[in-house]
DSSP file (Angstrom, degrees, kcal/mol; ACC not computed):
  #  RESIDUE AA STRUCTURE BP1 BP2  ACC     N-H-->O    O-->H-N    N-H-->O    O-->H-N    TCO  KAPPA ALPHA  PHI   PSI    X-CA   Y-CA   Z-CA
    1    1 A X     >        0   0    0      0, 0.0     4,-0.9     0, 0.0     5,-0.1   0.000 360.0 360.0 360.0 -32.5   95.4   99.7   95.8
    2    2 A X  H  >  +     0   0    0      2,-0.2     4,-1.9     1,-0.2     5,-0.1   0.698 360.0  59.4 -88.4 -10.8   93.0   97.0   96.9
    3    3 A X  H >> S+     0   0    0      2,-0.2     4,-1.7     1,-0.2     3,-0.8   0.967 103.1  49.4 -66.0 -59.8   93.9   95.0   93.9
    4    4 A X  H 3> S+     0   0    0      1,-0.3     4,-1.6     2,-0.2    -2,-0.2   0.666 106.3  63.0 -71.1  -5.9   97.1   95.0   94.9
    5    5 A X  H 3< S+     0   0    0     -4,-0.9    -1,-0.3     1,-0.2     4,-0.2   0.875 107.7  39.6 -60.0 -48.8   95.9   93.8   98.4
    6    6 A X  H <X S+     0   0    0     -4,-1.9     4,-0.9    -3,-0.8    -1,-0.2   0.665  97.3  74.2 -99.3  10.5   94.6   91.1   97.5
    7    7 A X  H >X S+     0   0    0     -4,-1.7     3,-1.5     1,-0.2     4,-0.7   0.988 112.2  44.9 -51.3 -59.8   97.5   90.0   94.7
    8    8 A X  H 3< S+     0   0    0     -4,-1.6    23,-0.4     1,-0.3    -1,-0.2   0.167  99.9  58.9-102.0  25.6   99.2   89.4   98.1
    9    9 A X  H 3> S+     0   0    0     -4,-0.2     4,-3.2     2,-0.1    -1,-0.3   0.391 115.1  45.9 -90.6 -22.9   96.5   87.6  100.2
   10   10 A X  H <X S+     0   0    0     -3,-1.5     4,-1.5    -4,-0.9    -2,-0.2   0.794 111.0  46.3 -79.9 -22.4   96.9   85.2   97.3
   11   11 A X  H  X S+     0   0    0     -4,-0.7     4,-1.6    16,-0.2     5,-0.3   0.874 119.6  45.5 -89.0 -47.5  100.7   85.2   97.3
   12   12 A X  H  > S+     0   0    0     15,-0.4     4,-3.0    -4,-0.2     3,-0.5   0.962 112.4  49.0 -51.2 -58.4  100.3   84.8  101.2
   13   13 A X  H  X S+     0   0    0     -4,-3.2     4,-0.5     1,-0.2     5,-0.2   0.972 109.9  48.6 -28.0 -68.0   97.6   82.1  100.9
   14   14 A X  H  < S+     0   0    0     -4,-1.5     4,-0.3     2,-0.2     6,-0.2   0.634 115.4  51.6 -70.9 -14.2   99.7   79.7   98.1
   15   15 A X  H ><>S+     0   0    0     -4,-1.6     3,-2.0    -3,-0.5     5,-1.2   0.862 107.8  48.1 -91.9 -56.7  103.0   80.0  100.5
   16   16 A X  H 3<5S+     0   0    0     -4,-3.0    -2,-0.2    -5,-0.3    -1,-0.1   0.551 111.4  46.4 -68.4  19.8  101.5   79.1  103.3
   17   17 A X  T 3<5S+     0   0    0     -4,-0.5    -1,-0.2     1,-0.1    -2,-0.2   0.331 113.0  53.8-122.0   9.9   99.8   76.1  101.7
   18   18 A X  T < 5S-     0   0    0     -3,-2.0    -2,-0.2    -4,-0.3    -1,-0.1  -0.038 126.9-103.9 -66.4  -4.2  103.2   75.3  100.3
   19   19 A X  T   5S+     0   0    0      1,-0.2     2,-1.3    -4,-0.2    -3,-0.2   0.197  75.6 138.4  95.4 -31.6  104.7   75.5  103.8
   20   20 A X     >< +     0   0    0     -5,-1.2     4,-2.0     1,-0.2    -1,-0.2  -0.560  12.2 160.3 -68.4  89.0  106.5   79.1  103.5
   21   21 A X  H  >  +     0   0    0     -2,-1.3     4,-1.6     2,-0.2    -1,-0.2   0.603  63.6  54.8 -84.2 -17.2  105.5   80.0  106.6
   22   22 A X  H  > S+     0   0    0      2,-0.2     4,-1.4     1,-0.1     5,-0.2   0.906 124.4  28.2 -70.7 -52.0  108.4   82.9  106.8
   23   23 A X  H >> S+     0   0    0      1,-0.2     4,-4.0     2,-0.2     3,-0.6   0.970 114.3  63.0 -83.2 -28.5  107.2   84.4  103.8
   24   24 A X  H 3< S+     0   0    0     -4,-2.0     4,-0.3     1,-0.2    -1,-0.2   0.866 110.2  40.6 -58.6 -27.6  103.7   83.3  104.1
   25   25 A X  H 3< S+     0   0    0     -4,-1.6     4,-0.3     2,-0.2    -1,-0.2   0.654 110.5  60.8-103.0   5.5  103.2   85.3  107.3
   26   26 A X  H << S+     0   0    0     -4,-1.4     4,-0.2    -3,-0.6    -2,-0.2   0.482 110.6  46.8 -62.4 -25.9  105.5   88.4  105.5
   27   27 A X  S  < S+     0   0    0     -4,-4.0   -15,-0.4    -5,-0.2     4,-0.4   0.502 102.4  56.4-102.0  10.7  102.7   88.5  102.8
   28   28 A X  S  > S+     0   0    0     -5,-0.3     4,-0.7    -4,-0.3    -1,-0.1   0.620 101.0  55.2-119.7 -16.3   99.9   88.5  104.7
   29   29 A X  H  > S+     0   0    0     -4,-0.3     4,-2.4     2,-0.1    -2,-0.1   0.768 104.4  61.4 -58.2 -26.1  100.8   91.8  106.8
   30   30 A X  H  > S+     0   0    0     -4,-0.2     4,-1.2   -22,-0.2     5,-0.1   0.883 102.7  41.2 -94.8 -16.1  101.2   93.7  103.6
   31   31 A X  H >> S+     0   0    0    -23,-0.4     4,-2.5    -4,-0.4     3,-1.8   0.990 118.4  55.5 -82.1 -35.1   97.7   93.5  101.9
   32   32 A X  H 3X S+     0   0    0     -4,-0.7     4,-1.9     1,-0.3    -2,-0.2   0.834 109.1  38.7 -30.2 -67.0   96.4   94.1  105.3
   33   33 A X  H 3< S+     0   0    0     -4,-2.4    -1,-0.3     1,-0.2     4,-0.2   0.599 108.3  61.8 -74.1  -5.4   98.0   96.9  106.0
   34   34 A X  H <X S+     0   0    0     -3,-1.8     4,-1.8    -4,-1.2    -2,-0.3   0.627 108.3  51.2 -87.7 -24.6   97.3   98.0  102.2
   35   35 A X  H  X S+     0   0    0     -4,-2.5     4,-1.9     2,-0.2    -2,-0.2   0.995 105.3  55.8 -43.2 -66.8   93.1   97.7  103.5
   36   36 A X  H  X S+     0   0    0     -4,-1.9     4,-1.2     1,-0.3    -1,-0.2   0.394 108.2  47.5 -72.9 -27.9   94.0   99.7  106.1
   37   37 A X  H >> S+     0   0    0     -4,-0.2     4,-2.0     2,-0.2     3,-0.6   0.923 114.1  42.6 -91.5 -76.3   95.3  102.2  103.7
   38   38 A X  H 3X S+     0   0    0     -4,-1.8     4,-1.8     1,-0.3    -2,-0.2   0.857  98.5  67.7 -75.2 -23.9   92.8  102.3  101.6
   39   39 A X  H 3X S+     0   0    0     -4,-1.9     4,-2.9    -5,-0.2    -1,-0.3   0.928 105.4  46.6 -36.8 -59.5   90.1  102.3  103.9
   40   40 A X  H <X S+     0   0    0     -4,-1.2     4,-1.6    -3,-0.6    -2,-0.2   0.745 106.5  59.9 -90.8  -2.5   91.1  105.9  105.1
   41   41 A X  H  X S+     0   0    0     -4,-2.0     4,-1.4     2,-0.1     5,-0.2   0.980 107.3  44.5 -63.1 -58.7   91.6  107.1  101.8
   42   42 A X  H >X S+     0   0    0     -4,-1.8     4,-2.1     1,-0.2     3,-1.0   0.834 112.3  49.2 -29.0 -63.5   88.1  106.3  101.1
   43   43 A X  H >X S+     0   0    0     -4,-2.9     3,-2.1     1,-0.3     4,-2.0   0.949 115.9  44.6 -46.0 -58.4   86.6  107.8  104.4
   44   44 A X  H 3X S+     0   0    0     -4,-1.6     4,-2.4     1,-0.3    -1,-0.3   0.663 111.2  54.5 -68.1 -12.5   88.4  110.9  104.0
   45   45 A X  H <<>S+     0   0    0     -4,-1.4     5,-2.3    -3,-1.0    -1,-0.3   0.727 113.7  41.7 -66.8 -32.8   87.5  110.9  100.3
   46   46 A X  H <<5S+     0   0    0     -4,-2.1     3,-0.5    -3,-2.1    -2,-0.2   0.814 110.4  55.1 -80.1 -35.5   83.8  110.6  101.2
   47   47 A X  H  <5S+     0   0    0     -4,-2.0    -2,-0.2    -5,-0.2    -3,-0.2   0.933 106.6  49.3 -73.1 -58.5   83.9  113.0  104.0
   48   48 A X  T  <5S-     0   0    0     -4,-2.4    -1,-0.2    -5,-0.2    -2,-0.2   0.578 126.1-106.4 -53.6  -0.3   85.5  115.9  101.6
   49   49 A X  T   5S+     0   0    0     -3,-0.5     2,-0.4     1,-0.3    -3,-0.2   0.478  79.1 112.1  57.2  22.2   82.4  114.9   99.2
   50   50 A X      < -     0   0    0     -5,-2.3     2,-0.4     2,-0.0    -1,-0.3  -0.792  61.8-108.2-116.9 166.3   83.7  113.2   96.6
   51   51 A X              0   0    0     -2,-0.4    -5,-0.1     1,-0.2    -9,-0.0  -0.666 360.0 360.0 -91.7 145.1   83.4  109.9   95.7
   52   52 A X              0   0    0     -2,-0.4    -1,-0.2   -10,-0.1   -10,-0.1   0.343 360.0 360.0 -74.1 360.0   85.7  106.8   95.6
C-alpha cells in the first residue's frame, strides 16, 4: 500500500510540473490518503502484537 502511495506522489509531482494542475491536485489527495491508511493498519497491527 505505501508503494502504491507514492506511484502517485510521483504521478502527482510530473502533472503538476507539466501544468495538470486538475489532475495534479487529484493525485496528490490519493497517496495521502493511502498514508493515512496505512498508518492505522500498522498501529493497530503493532498494538495486537504483531509486526508490520
Amino acid at each position: 500500500m505505501l508503494h502504491y502511495a507514492v506511484v502517485f506522489f510521483v504521478i502527482a509531482i510530473i502533472a503538476a510540473i507539466l501544468g495538470f494542475t486538475g489532475i495534479a491536485g487529484a493525485a496528490s489527495n490519493i497517496p495521502w490518503i493511502l498514508f493515512l491508511i496505512f498508518l492505522v493498519l500498522g498501529v493497530i497491527s503493532l498494538l495486537r502484537g504483531r509486526r508490520v
